[in-house]
C-alpha positions as CSV (number, residue, x, y, z in Angstrom):
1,X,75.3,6.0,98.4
2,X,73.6,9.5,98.2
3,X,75.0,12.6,99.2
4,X,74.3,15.9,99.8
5,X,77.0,18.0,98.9
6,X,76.8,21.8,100.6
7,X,79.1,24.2,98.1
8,X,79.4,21.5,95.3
9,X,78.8,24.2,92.8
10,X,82.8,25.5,93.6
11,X,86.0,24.9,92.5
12,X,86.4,21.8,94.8
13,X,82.9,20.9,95.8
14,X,82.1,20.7,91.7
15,X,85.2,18.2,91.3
16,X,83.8,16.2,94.6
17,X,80.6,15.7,92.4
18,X,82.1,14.4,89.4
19,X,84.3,11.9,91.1
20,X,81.7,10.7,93.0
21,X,79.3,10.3,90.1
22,X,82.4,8.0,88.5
23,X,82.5,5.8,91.5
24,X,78.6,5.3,91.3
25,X,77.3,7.6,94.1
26,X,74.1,9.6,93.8
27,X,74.9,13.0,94.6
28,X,72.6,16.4,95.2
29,X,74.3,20.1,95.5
30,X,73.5,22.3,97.6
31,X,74.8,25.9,97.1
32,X,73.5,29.7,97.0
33,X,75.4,30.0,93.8
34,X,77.4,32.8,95.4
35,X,80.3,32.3,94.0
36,X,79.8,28.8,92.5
37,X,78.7,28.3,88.9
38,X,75.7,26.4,87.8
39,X,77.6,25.4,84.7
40,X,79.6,23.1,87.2
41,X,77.2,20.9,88.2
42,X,76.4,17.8,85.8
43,X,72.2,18.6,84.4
44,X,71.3,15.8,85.7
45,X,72.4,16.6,89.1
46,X,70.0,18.3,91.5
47,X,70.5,21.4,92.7
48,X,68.9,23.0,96.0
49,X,69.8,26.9,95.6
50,X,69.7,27.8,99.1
51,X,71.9,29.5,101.4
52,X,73.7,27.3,104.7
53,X,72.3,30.0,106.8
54,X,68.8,29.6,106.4
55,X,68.1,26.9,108.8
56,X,64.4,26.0,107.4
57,X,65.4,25.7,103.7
58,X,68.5,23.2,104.7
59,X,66.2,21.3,107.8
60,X,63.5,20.4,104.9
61,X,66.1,19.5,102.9
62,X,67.3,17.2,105.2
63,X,64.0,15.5,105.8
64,X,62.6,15.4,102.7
65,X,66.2,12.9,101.4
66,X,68.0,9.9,103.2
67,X,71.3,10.8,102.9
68,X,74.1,8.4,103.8
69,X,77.1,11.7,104.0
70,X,77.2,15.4,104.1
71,X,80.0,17.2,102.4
72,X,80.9,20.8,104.0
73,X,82.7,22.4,100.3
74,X,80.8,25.8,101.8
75,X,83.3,28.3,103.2
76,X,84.9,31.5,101.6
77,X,88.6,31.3,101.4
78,X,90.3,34.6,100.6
79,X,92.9,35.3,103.2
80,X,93.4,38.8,102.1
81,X,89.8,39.5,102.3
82,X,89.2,37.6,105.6
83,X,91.3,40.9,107.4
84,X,89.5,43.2,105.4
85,X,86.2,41.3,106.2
86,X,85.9,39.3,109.0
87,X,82.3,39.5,109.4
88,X,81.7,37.5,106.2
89,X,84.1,34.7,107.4
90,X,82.8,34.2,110.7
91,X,79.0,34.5,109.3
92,X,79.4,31.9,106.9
93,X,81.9,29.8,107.8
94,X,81.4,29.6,111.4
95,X,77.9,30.1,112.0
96,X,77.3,28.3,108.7
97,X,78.9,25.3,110.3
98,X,76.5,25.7,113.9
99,X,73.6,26.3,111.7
100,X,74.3,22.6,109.9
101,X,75.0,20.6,112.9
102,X,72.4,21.4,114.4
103,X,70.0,20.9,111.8
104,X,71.9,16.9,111.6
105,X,71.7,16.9,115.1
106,X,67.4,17.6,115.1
107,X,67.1,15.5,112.2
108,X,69.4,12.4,111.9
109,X,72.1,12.5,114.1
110,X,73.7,9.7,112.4
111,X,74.7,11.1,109.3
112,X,77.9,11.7,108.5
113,X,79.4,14.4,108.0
114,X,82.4,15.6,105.8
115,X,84.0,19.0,106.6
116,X,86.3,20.8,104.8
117,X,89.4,22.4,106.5
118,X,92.3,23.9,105.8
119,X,96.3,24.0,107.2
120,X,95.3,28.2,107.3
121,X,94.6,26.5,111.3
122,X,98.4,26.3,112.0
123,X,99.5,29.9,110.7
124,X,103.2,29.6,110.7
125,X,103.8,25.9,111.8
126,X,106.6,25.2,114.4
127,X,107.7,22.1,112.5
128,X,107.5,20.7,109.1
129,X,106.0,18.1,107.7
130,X,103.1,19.1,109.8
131,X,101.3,17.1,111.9
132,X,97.6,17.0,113.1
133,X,98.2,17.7,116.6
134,X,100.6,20.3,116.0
135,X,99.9,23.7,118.0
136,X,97.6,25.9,116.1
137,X,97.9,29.7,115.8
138,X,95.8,30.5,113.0
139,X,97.2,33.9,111.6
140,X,94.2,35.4,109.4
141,X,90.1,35.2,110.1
142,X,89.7,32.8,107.8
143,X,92.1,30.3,109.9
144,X,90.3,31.4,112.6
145,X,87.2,30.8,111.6
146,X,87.9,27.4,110.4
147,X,89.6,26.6,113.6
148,X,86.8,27.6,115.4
149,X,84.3,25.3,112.8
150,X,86.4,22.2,114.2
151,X,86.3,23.1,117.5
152,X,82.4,23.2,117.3
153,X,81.8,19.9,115.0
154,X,84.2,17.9,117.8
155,X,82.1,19.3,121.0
156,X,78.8,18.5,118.9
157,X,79.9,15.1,118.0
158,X,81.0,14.2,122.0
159,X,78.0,15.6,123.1
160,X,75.0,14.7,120.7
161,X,76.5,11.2,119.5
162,X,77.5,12.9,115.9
163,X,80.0,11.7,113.6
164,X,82.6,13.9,111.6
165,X,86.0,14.2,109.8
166,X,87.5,18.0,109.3
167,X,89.8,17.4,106.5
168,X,92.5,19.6,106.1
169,X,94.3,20.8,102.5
170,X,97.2,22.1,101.9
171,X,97.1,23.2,98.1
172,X,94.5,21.6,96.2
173,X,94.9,22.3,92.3
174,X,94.3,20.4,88.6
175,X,91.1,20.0,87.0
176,X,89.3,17.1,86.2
177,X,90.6,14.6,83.7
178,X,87.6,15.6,80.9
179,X,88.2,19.3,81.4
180,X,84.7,20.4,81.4
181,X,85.4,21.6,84.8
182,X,88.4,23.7,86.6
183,X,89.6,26.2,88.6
184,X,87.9,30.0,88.6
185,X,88.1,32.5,91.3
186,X,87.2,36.0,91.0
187,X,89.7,36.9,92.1
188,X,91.9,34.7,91.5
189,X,94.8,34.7,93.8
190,X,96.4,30.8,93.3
191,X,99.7,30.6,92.1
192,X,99.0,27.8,88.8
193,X,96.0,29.3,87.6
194,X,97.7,33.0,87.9
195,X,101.2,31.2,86.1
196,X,98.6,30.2,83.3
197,X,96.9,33.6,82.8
198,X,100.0,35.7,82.1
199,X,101.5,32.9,80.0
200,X,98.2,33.1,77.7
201,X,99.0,36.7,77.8
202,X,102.2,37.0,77.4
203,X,102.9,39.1,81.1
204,X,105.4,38.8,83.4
205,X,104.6,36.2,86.2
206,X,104.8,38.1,89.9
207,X,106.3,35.8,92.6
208,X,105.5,37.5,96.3
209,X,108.7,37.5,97.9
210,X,112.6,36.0,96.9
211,X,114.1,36.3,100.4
212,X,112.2,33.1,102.6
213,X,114.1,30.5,104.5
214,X,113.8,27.9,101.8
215,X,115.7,26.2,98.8
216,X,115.3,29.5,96.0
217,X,114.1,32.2,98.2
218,X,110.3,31.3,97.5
219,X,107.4,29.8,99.4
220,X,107.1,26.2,99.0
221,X,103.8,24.4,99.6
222,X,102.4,21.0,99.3
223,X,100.4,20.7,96.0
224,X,97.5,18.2,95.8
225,X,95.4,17.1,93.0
226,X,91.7,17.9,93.4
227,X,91.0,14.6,92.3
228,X,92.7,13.1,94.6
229,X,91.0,15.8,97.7
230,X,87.8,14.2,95.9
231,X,89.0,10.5,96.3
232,X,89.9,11.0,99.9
233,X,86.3,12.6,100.7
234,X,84.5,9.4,100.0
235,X,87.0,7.4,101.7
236,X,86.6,9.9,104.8
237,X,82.7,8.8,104.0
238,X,82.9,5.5,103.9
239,X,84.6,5.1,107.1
240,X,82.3,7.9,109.1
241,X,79.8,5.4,107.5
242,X,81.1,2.1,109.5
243,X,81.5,3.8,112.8
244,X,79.5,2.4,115.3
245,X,79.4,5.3,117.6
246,X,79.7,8.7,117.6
247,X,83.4,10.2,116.5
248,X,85.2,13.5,115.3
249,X,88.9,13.3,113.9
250,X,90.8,15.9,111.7
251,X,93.0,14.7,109.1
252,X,95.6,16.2,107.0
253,X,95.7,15.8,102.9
254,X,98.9,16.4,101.0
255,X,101.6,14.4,99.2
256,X,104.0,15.0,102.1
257,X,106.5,17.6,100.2
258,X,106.3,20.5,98.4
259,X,107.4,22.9,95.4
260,X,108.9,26.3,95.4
261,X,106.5,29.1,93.3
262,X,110.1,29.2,91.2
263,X,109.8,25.3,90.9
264,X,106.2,25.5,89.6
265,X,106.9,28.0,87.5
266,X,109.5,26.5,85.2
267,X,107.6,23.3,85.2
268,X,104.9,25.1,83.8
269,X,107.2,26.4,81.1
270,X,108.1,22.9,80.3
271,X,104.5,22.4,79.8
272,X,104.5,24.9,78.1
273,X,107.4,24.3,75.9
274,X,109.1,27.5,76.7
275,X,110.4,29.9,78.9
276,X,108.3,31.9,81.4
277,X,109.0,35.6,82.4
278,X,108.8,36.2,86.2
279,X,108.9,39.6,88.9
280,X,109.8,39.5,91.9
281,X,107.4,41.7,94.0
282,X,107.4,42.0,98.4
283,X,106.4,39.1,100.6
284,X,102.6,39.7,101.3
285,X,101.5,39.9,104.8
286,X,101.1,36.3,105.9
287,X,102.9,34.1,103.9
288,X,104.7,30.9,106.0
289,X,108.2,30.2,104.4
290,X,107.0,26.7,103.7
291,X,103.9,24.7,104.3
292,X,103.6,20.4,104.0
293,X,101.6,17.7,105.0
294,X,102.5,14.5,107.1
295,X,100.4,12.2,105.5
296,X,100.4,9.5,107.7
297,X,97.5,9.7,109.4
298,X,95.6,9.8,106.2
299,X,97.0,6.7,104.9
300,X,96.9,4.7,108.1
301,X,92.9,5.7,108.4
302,X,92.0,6.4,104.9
303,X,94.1,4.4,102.8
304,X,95.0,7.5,101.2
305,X,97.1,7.9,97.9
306,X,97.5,10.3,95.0
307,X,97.1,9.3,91.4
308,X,97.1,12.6,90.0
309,X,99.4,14.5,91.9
310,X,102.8,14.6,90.7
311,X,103.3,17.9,89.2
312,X,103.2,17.1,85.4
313,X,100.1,16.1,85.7
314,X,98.7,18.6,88.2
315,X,99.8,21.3,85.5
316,X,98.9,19.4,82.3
317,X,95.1,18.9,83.6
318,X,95.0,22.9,84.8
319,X,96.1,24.4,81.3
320,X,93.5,21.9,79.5
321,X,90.9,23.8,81.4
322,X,92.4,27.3,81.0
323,X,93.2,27.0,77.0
324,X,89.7,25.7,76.5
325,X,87.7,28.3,78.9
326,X,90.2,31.2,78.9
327,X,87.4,33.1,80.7
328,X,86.4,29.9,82.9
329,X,82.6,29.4,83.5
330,X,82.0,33.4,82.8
331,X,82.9,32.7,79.2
């Protein structure tokens, strides 16, 4: 099949491309390069350096290819910098989102379409494992603004005949089995990569907060190869593909548990082969106790399963990357 994949020059669009490239898919990226690297993309993928919100560049796009699926990889992420700017999070990953439906709406209406989301729509969840249907009370702009991106694709889809999964993640991590590709974010504010870094440097590892409701004191989250994200995307494809009529759904990917920041950080010492140093600094402003997927949905629908994502292998796969591109795709 041949995609179009909309941010595939980022941490998890560029990871979406190689996986699909394995399976045999044909793949062109679309991406302003903002903060996506070039050196991502395989050379002898295509890339369309555009930005989502220029409606012209991405409607002659879409008419110029047959594409059987559109992947959303597009939106910015940083919580902290979603209160400090909101403007940029409802621009592009809001308006982004109305600007590409309706450009598939005026030019095939029958593509499917890929979109991804994020648990950030629950805030603090009610229950755990969470559910899709659970109550949502997004707690930051970026939540909101992804919240509101659903809301839009499943009024679209009941009311022009489009068809479209929002697939939620809870913590997606690793790099890709050949380690030519990984995770870098400037800045960087993920717990594995940031575990690596002072490790390489010898520093103290900070943990935000020692006092939650949970097993050690520390947040615990639901870690999920992005492999595995990548995996699930095609399957998502694939069965937006056989629909015969229109259809929107959200979906929730995770392995169903998760790991305290204390638990991840001694595993990555025994990766390591020795002992890490940790702080212990405030909570920041946001932070759930504990955050997990239920899964079930995601198997029943997508036949999902994880093949990279028990925790050796999630941490073995991200310090390949970071010992051999200590400066990421800058260095």
């Amino acid at each position: 099949m041949r995609f179009l994949v909309i941010g595939g020059a980022g941490y998890i669009g560029s990871h979406f491309v190689q996986e699909a490239l394995r399976q045999g898919h044909t793949c062109s990226v679309y991406d302003n390069l903002s903060r996506g690297y070039r050196q991502a993309i395989p050379p002898t993928v295509d890339l369309i350096k555009a930005d989502l919100l220029d409606a012209a560049a991405l409607r002659k796009t879409l008419q110029a290819n047959a594409y059987d699926a559109i992947f959303h990889f597009a939106a910015l992420a940083l919580v902290g910098e979603s209160v400090s700017q909101p403007q940029l999070y409802y621009q592009n990953n809001t308006e982004g989102v109305r600007v590409l439906l309706d450009a598939i709406r005026d030019v095939n209406p029958k593509m499917a379409l890929v979109f991804s989301s994020t648990c950030a729509v629950f805030g603090t969840p009610q229950k755990l494992p969470i559910a899709e249907d659970d109550p949502k009370n997004p707690i930051s702009p970026y939540g909101r603004s992804k919240l509101m991106a659903e809301w839009m694709m499943e009024d679209y889809c009941h009311a022009y005949g489009l068809k479209a999964i929002a697939l939620r993640y809870f913590n997606a991590c690793g790099a890709d089995e050949n380690g030519s590709i990984g995770e870098d974010h400037v800045p960087e504010t993920h717990l594995i990569p940031n575990v690596f870094k002072a490790a390489r440097l010898g520093e103290k590892i900070t943990i935000f907060g020692s006092d939650f409701p949970t097993k050690d004191g520390t947040c615990v989250r639901d870690y999920i190869h992005v492999t595995d994200l990548a995996d699930s995307h095609l399957r998502a494809a694939l069965y937006l593909i056989k629909a015969k009529s229109a259809t929107f759904d959200a979906i929730h990917l995770g392995t169903g548990h998760g790991y305290s920041n204390l638990e991840i950080v001694e595993a990555a010492g025994q990766v390591l082969g020795k002992k890490l140093k940790v702080t212990m600094g405030e909570r920041r402003a946001g932070d759930p106790p504990a955050l997990y997927a239920d899964n079930a949905k995601a198997k029943r629908i997508l036949g999902f399963q994880t093949r990279h994502s028990d925790l050796p292998s999630i941490l073995k796969s991200a310090w390949d990357w970071h010992t051999k591109h200590p400066e990421g795709f800058r260095g």
